[in-house]
Each structure stands twice: as C-alpha cells, then as structure tokens.
N, C-alpha and C positions, 0 to 999 in steps of 0.2 A: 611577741612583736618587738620588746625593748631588745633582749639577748644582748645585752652589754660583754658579758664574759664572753660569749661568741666571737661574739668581732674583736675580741681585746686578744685572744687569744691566734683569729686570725692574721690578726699586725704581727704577731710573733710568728707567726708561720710562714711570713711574707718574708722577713728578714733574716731566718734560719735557710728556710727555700734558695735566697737569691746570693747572701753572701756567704752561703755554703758553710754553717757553723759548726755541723757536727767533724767536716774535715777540720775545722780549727780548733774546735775541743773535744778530744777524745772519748770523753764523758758522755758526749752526748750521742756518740758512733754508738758506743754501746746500749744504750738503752733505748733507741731507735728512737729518738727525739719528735722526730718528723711524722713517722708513722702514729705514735702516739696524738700527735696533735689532731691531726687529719681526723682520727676516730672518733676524739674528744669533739671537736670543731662539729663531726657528722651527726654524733648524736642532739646536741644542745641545737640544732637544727630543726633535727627531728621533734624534741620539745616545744618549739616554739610553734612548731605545726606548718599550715599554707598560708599564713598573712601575709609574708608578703609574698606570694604569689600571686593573690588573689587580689594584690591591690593593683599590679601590673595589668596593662590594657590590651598590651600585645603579646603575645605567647607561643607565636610560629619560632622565632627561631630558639627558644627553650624545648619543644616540640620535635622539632628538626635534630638538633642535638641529643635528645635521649632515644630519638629515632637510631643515630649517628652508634651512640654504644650501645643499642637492641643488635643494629646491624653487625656489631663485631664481634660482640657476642654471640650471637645464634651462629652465626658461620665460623667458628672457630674449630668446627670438627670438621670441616671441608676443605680444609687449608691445606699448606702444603706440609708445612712445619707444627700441628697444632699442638705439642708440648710447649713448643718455646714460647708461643705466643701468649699460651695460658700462664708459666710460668714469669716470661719475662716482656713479653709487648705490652696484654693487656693490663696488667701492674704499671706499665709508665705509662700508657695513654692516659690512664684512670687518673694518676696526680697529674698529671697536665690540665682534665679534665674539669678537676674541685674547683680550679680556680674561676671557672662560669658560675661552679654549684656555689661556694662561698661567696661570693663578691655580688652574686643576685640575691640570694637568700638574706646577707646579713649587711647586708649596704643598705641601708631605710631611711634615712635621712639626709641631705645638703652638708652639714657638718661631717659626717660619716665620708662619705663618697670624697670630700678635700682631703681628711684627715691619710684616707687609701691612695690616694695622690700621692700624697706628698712623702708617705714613709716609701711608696713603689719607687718613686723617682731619686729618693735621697741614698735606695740600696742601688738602682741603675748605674748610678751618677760615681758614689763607691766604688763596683764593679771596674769602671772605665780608668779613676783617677789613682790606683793604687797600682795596676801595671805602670802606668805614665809614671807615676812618682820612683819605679824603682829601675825605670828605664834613664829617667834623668838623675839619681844618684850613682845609680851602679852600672845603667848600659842595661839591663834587663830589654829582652825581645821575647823570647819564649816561643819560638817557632821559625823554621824555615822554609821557603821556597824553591823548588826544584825552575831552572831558568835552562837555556839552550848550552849545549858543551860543557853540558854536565858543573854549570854553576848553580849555585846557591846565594839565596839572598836573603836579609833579616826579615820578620815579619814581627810587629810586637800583639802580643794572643796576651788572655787574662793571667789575672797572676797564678803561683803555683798554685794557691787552695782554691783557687775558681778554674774550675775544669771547661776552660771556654776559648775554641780557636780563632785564628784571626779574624775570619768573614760571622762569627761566632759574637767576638767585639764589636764590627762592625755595625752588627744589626742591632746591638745594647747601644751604641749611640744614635743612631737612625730612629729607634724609638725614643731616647731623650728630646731631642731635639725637637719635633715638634711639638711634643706635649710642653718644656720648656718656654718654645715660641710664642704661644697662644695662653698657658694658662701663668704665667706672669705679667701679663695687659693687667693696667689699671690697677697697678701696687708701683711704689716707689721701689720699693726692698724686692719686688719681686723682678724688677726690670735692670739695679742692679746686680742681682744674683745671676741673672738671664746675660748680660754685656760680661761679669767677670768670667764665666763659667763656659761660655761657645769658645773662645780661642782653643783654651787646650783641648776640648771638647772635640772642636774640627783637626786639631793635630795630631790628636789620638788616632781619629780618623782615616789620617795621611798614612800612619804612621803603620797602621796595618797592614799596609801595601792591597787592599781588599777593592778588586776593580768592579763587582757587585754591588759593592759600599760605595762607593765614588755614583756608581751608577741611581741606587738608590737617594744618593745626598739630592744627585741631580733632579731627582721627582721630587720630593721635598720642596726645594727651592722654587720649579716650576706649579707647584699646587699649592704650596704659599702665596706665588705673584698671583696667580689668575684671582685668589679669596680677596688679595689686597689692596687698598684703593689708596696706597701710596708706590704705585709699579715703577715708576722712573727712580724716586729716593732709591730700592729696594734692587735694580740690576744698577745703579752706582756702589752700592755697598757689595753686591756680591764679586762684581768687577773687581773693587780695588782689594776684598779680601782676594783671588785667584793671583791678581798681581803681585800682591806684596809677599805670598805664598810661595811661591814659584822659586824663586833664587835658594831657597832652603831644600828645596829634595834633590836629594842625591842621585848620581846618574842610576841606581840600581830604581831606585824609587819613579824617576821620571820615566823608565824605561817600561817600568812595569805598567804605569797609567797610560802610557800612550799607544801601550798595545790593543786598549779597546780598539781605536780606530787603524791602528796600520800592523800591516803582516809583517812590516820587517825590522823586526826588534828582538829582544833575547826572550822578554817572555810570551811571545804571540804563539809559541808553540801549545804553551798551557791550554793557552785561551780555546786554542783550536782543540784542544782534547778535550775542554768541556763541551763542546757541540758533539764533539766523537761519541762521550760517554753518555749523552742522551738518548742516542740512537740507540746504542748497546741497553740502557735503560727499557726506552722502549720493547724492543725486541723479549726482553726475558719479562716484560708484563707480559706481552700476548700471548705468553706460553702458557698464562694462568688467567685468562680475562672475564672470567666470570665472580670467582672470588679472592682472587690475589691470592699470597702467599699468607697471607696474616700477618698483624701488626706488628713492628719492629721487626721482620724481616728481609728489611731492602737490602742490606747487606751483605745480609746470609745471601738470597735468593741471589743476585749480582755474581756473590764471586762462586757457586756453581754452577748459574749457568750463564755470566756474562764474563766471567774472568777480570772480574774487576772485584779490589776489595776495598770496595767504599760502598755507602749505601746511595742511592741516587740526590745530587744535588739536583732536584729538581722535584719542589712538592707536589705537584700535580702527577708529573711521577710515581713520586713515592705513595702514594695515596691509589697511582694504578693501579701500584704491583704490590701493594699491601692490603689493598680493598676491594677492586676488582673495579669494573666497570662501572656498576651499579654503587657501591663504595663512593668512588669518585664523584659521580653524577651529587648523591648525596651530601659532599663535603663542600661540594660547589655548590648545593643550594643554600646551607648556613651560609656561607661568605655572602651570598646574594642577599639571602635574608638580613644580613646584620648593616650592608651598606644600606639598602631598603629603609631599614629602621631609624639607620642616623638620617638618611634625607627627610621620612616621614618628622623627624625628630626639629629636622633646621627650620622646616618649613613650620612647624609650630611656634619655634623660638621668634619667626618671623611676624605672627600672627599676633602674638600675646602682647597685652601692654604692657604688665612689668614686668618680663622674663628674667628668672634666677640667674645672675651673671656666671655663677660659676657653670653653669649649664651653656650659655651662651657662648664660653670660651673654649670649655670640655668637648661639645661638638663639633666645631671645626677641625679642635686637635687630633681627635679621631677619624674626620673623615680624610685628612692627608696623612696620616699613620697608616691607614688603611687601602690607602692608594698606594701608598710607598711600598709597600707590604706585598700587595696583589702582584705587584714589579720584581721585590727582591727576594719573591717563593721562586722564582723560573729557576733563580742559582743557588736556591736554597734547602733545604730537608726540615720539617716542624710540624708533622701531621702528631706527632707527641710531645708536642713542646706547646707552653702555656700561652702564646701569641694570643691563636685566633680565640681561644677559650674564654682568656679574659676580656679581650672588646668583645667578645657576644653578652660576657655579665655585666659590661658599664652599659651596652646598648639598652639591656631590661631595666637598669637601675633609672637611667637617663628617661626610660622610656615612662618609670613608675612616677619620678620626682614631678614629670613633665603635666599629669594627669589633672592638677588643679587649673594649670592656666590652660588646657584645652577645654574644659567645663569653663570656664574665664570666657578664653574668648570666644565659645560657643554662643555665651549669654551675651557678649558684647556685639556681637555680629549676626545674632537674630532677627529680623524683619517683623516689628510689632504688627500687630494685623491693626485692620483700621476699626475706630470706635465709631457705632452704628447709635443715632438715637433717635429715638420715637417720633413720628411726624406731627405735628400739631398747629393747627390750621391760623394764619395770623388775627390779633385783634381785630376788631370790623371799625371803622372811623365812628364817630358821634357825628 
C-alpha cells in the first residue's frame, strides 16, 4: 500500500517521459532509461498487490480500459498490417497506457496526487517556455506552414530535443492552462505564479499560429465563465487581454486566425483541406469497418489507400480506422465513463461538509480539460498519446480520495428513525 519507491520512481518517469531526457543525454538512449523504469514501476505494483484497487468504489472505467487493450489485443491478427501493429502500434499505445496503470495504482494519498500535480505541470510548463525562450533570443520557430501561392509562414513547434509540433504545443498549453486556473485558488504564491506565467503562456499560444488551439483556448474560456460566479469581471479581462493582443500579430499571424471564420484569406485554403482530409479519412475506415487497420496505422493505412501522408487529424477518426467500429464505440465509452465520474465526483464534493480542497479545485480542472479535449480531438490524433489515459487515473484516484466523505456525508444525511417508548397509563389523582 505505502510503495514509496513506486511513486518515487514514477515522478522520474514523468520527467524523463515529458522533457524527453534520454534525447538530452545519450546515456540514457542507450540503456533504455525509460523502458527500464516502466518495468521496475510494473513490478513494485505488482508487489504491492490490489490495495488500492480495492479501496476504489468505482471501477467501470478501469474495466472499460483493460476491456480497451483486451480488445487490441485479440484483434491484432485480423488487422490489416498485424506485424506493425504488434511490433510498433501496440508498444506505443501500451506507454501511453501506464500512465492510467501508474497514476491509479500508486497515487494513494492527498499529498501524493499534489505532489503528481505539480512535477506534471512544472514538465508542461518547461515544454512551452524553452521554445519561447530561444524564439525571443535567437528567432527560433521550428516549423512551417504551407499558405496559398505557394507561401510559407513561421510556426513556433517545441524545441529541437522535444519532438512536438505546432498544434502539438498547442495542446501542452491548453492543458496547462486550466489545471493552472483552478488549482492555484486559494494560495497567495500560487496565484502569483498563475498572473506571472499565462502572458507568455497565451503568447506561445499566438505564436503557434494553431487555429485548433485558438479554438480549443476559446472552450476553456467559455467553460471557465459558465463554472464562475465572477462572469462579468472575467469577459472584461478576457476582452481587454484580445485587445491589447491584437496590434502585436503580424499580418501572416492575423491572416492565419481569421481564416477560421472567412474563405478569403491565404490560409483558408488549409482550413478547407482539413475538412477534405476527413472525408478521405473516413472513406479508407470503411474499407476496414469492423476491425480497422490496427494500432498506429493511420498513416500507413491513409497514404495507401487515401493518398494522403498524414495520419488522420481527427481522433475519432483515428480510432475508426485503427479499431474498427466496435473499437470506437468502445473508446467512446471510457471518455463517457471518466466525464460520468468527475460529475459523480463534483456532486459529492457538493454534498460533503469538509471537502479536501485540493479535490474541490482538481475537479473542476478536469472537467474543463475534458471539455476542451472532447473539442480539440475533432483536429487532432491521441488514441496513443497519454491525454485521455491519465484523466482516467486522476478520475480513480479522485474517485478513491473521495470515499471517506461519501461514507461522511451518508452518515450526515441519513434520516434517524423515530424513538418509539412504552405506553404507560397516567398517575390517577388522590
């Protein structure tokens, strides 16, 4: 149950994971850093047995999820590609995956679950501000945009040893940002780390040129206001940040954002090829709609038979034509299940008299992560990427932390029955 080394060892596997260490020290390319932890981290699991499993009340979408890699598993010989998938799909989805196995298994306490906070956000946070920092020294962008008549324009993408593209960054500050939001309430130091850290945060932002990401900011913003009972303060601040924003981007930059809404600009052509390439998407699922192609082959499967060599920006998509119908159906029920659980979860926090604050602030953070998320999968690929895996293991952990003040306020809001006593006939007068 303690598994101190566990988790000690998971924080390093968090920080190796996200700021891509073995690319920064060669040392660790070799000896396969990563993999060795993963191992280490699986077994010391295994030791520790089902405690906290069994201390968890809810257990569908744990269930759901090992249903998720039964299912890609067994169909892996019906595939279209089933070498590649064995060798190289189901090997990524599987570390995508640890991060539900690790983060419910070895998160067991209040302390614990901050502590995974706060090293996850301070590697996110790294990610975003080390391109920014070598863009305003040196001009660093690290990616380009193909635009109409055959221009190009900058896009700034992670730095060289983070292998992560514009709309790539994008989505690393989309998740900062509200977890940032909510779980710096109610700290001095934590509100101003929260006021120093969103400027450049929202510039990085900009500076992606990521119309996905703009789009994503915009759910954020609107699923922030609806949570908040300061809505008027909160569209003056967002106001006067848009304003004061504005005179700073560049015609390539303004031209790019304003193509969401109008067709006649340089980049509205892109825009229109992402609606193209979903069709094309589509189409080469339903060549294989029962069991997809298998894992990690949206790409492959695309450019022979959709003539496109990308793999589908669109997870739902991707998830068609890498899982099948039934695949799909199933990926979409975790997501259901884990929003289910934060709601089951908010309404508890509602219920209880003393609710664990870091819990009260955690949950919301999560349920607009998760909205934003649901929005910015349409332009995006992550069926093997750690997103949805990790809010499925805060939803268990949250769900486990949560279990005393539901026994709480069970007992607080039970309905005494009424005390019944003996009839006994009155004194008679003298």
């Amino acid at each position: 149950m303690n598994n101190r080394l566990g988790f000690a060892l998971y924080l390093v596997f968090v920080c190796s994971w996200f700021l891509h260490l073995p690319a920064r020290i060669p040392a660790l390319t070799s000896t396969r850093a990563d993999l060795l932890l993963v191992c280490l981290i699986f077994a010391l699991i295994l030791k520790q047995g089902r405690d906290a499993e069994q201390l968890s009340t809810n257990l569908r979408t744990r269930n759901l999820l090992w249903g998720l890699v039964a299912y890609a598993a067994i169909t892996i010989p019906f595939t279209e590609w089933p070498g590649t998938v064995a060798k190289i799909g189901f090997p990524n989805f599987f570390k995508a995956f640890v991060f539900f196995y690790f983060t419910a298994g070895l998160v067991t306490t209040p302390k614990r679950l901050r502590t995974l906070m706060i090293v996850f956000l301070a590697c996110q946070m790294f990610r975003v501000f080390e391109p920014l920092y070598m863009h305003v020294t040196s001009g660093y962008w690290g990616s380009l945009a193909g635009m109409s008549s055959y221009e190009t324009m900058n896009r700034l993408s992670g730095a060289p040893d983070d292998v992560v593209n514009p709309n790539g960054l994008a989505s690393i500050i989309l998740t900062i940002v509200p977890l940032l939001h909510y779980l710096t309430a109610g700290s001095v130091v934590g509100r101003l780390i929260y006021i120093s850290t969103m400027p450049p945060l929202l510039w990085a932002l900009v500076l992606t040129a990521s119309r996905s990401g703009m789009i994503g900011m915009g759910a954020i913003t609107a699923l922030v206001w609806v949570k908040s009972r300061h809505k008027l303060p909160l569209v003056a601040v967002v106001v006067a940040a848009v304003w004061l924003s504005l005179p700073y981007l560049n015609d390539n930059l303004s031209d790019r954002y304003l193509s969401i809404v109008s067709s006649h600009t340089k980049n509205s052509q892109t825009a229109a090829d992402r609606f193209d390439g979903w069709q094309i998407n589509f189409r080469v699922a339903m060549r294989r709609p029962l069991f997809g192609y298998g894992l990690g082959t949206s790409r492959e499967a695309n450019w022979h038979f959709g003539a496109l060599d990308l793999p589908a920006h669109n997870l739902y998509l991707e998830a068609l034509q890498e899982l099948g119908i039934p695949g799909l159906i199933l990926f979409l029920t975790v997501i259901t299940s884990i929003v289910t659980g934060l709601r089951r979860a908010a309404r508890t926090l509602s219920r209880a008299t003393s609710p664990p604050p870091l819990l009260c602030r955690l949950v919301p953070a999560l349920q607009v992560l998760i909205g934003m998320n649901i929005l910015f999968s349409f332009a995006s690929y992550g069926l093997s990427m750690y997103d949805w895996y990790l809010m499925a293991g805060l939803t268990e952990v949250i769900d486990r932390l949560l279990a005393p003040a539901v026994a709480a306020a069970d007992v607080t809001h039970a309905t005494p029955l009424p005390v019944v006593t003996a009839w006994r006939p009155l004194p008679s007068r003298s």
